[in-house]
C-alpha angles and dihedrals in degrees: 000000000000120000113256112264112267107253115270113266117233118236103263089049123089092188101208114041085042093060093035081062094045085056095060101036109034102025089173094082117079117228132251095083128194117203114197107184115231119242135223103036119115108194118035119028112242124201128192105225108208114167122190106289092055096256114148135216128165131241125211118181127153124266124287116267119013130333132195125273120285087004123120094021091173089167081054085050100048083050084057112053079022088064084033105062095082097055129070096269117112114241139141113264108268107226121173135342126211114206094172101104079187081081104048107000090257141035110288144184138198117210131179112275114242122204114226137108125259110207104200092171145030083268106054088035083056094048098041102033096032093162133072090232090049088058100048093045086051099059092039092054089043089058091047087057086048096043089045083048093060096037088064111102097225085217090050092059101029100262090102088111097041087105138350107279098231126053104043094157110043076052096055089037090058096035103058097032085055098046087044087049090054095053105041114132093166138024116257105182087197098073087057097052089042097048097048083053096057097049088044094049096038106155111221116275124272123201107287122254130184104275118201089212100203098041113165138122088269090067100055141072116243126200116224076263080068086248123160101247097170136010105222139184102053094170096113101043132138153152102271149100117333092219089073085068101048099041089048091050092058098042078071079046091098101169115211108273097022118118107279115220103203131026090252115095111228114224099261096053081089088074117228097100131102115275118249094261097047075048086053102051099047092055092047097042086048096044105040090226139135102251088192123115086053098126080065094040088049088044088053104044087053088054086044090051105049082047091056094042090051087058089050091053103049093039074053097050091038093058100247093126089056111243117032111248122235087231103052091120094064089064088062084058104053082047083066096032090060092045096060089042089060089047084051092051094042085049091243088123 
């Protein structure tokens, strides 16, 4: 009788020398391993890690191809949740980091695998979070992570040095209008109109807090409860203003009835959660903090967003995501989509 064939090994993992350094740095995983690659992100590849007692750990390596510069850090990434495990926030156990590309072709880290569910639409949130009170327990639980994010002094944990401590938002402002730059493949006259609003509108510097940078209910991990078990996707962020969380958070807050900008139903387009101002206010009663300035911040997260989705779509056209989706035009949409956003909230529009 013939073996059964190995399972077949996703693009981003070279096996054996993977599990050669598993066996060397987390003993505690049984080869053989099996790596199933996790859809739906667009930026960092993500594996699940599962060896042959069933046991589960999460890898987390770059794109495929070549990234811009500074983007996809995933060593950056494994400091953060790494300096973060201690605190209240919730995050995965970092374990152990590989900065040899020799082994893998790129960095790469292994965290613990957390069970929980992301709901990244109206769908999943209806399958995972199927009650009004699950709901509602998910977003306030999602405030409280964000709210024990902010409350964490950066020197106090080691991240004082993620990022200077002044000038957040010059940094944001260069950082994303070069990288759109970068990745430009037509010209949207609305990012430049947008761009030269926002340097023109900046509000002053606050002490700088450690800011997610891509905080929604598609980057956490729900109980049934609908309960935050583990804050994910570190990859963007920095030392800056905590409003750019929050506002970021509720640009995903799409109530039921309002105008959708993508096909894609968001989460809270169910009903059942909170609305944005109820949001809002509990960020701002548990915080302490002013909550004002938000219209910016939301002009600014669109233009950030439609920056960041241009870089999806063309890693996505160059090849760099492995197969071309069917649907990669829809990506350029939601580019535009998010642009025009940004005019609306700025009142250019």
């Amino acid at each position: 009788m013939s073996s059964a064939a190995p399972p077949e090994v996703p693009a981003g993992i070279d096996a054996g020398r993977v599990q050669a350094w598993f066996a060397e740095h987390l003993p505690p995983a049984r080869p053989p391993l099996r790596f199933d690659r996790v859809v739906g992100g667009h930026s960092c590849l993500t594996f699940v890690v599962t060896d042959a007692e069933e046991h589960r750990f999460v890898l987390r390596r770059p794109p495929l191809g070549h990234v811009l510069e500074s983007a996809h850090d995933v060593l950056r990434e494994h400091r953060i949740i790494a300096a973060l495990g201690p605190t209240p926030v919730p995050v995965p156990e970092a374990l152990a980091a590989c900065g040899d590309v020799e082994v893998n072709g790129a960095p790469f880290y292994v965290m613990s695998y957390v069970p929980g569910v992301a709901v990244h639409n109206a769908e999943d949130a209806a399958a995972a979070l199927p009650s009004v009170e699950a709901r509602r327990h998910a977003a306030e639980t999602l405030v409280d992570a964000l709210v024990a994010l902010h409350a964490v002094e950066p020197d106090e944990v080691g991240l004082g040095t993620l990022a200077r401590q002044s000038g957040y938002l010059d940094r944001q402002l260069k950082r994303w209008h070069g990288q759109y730059e970068a990745s430009r493949t037509r010209d949207l006259p609305a990012m430049g109109r947008l761009h030269t609003w926002l340097v023109a509108n900046k509000p002053p510097d606050v002490p700088a807090r450690i800011a997610h940078g891509d905080f929604r209910l598609g980057n956490v991990l729900h109980a049934p409860d609908g309960e935050v078990r583990a804050v994910l996707d570190w990859e963007l962020c920095t030392l800056g203003d905590p409003l750019s969380d929050v506002s970021y958070l509720l640009r995903f807050w799409v109530e039921p009835g309002e105008p959708l900008r993508s096909r894609t139903e968001p989460p809270t387009y169910i009903g059942g959660f909170p609305t944005k101002v109820e949001v809002a206010a509990r960020y701002a009663e548990r915080s302490g903090r002013d909550v004002g300035a938000l219209d910016y911040w939301m002009a600014f997260h669109a233009w950030r967003s439609a920056a960041i989705g241009q870089g999806v779509y063309r890693r996505y056209i160059d090849g760099n995501m492995g197969d071309v989706p069917e649907d990669v035009e829809d990506d350029a949409s939601n580019v535009e989509a998010s642009a025009e956003a940004g005019l609306l909230a700025a009142g250019l529009s």
